[in-house]
N, C-alpha and C positions, 0 to 999 in steps of 0.2 A: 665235186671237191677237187682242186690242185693238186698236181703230184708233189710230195716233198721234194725239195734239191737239196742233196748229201755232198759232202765233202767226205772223200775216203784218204782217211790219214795215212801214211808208210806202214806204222803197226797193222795194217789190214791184210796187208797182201802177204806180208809173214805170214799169219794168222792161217789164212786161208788154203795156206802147206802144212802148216806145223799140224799135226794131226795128234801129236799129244798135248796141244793147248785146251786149257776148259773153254777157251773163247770159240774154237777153231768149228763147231758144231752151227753156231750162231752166226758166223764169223758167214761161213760157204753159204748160207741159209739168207743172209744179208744181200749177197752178191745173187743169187739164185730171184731172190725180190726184184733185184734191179732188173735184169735177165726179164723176168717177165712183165717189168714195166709198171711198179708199185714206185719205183723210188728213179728220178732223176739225178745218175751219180755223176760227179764231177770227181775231179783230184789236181794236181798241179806238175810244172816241169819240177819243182822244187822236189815233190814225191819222187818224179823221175830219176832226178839226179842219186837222191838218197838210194833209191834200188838198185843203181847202177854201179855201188860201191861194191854188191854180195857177190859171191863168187859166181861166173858164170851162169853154170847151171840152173841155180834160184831165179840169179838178176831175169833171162832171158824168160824165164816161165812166169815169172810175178809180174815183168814189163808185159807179157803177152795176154794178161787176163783185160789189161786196159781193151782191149781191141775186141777180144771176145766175149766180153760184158756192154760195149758201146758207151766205157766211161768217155769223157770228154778231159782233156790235158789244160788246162788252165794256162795260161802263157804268164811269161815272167813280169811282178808287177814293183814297179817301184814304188806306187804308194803302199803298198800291203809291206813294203821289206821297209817303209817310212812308221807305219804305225806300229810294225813290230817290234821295232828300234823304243817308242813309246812303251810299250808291254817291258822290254830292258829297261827302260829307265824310271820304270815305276817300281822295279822290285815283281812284278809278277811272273816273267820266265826270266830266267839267269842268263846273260849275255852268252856263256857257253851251248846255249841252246836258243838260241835265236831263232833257229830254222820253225822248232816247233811255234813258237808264236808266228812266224809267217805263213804256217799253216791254218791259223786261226784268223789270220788277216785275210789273207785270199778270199776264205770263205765269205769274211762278212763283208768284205768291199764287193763280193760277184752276188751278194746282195742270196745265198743260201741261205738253207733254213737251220741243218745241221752239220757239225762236221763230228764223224764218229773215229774212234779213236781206242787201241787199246793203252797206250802210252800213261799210265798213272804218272807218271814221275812229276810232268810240267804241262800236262795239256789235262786229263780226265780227271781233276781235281776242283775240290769249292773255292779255293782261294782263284786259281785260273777263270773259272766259269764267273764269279761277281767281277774279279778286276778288270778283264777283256769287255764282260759287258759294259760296265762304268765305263771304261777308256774309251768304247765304239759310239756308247751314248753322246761322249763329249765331243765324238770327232764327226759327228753325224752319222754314221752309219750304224747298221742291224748289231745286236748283240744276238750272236751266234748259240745256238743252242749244243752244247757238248755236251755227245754219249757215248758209250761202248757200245757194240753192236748187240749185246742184249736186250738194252732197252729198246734197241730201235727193232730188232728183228723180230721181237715177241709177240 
């Protein structure tokens, strides 16, 4: 059987500190997986970038899990920031969050299986999960499977 390829969204690496999140159990447990080679993890510079905003301390420990889990950094894609721009103009993430649809784009133009996510707001939701699929449908490429790391880590 294939290893899955995971897309690990920004909500991950919070997670993975935050020790009074109910995710946070699931969350290390996820990374722990990849660690021993169940799961093929990816993430993006675009993740990068977003970590790089927290205050020192977190950014440098959260950017340092990348290294010591053997994620892979995803380089910056302009068709994936092109179909997320689509995801905008269909009504399914709100142009003020752009970024999270280019994390859903990454994933399914690098042709992943899942990208996990604790982000309810505009990514771990049913409206998100059918519209990305539709739109990836239309554009030729994978409709990405989105989860939380429960599902996935269980």
């Amino acid at each position: 059987m294939r290893k899955l390829k995971i897309y690990l969204e920004t909500t991950l690496f919070n997670y993975y500190f935050d020790k009074d999140r109910d995710a946070h159990p699931d969350t290390v447990k996820l990374f722990k997986d990849v660690a021993d080679g169940k799961y093929e993890a990816f993430t993006s510079f675009y993740v990068v970038d977003e970590l790089k905003k927290a205050p020192p301390e977190k950014r440098d420990r959260m950017i340092a899990l990348m290294e010591q889990f053997g994620i892979t950094v995803l380089a910056l894609n302009k068709d994936a920031e092109k179909l997320a721009d689509v995801y905008v103009k269909q009504g399914i993430i709100p142009l003020k969050y752009r970024t999270d649809g280019i994390h859903i784009a990454v994933a399914a133009l690098n042709d992943l299986d899942i990208i996990v996510s604790m982000n309810f707001q505009h990514i771990v939701k049913r409206k998100t999960k059918l519209g990305t699929a539709g739109i990836n449908a239309s554009h030729n490429c994978r409709a990405v499977e989105i989860c939380t790391p429960m599902e996935v880590a269980a």
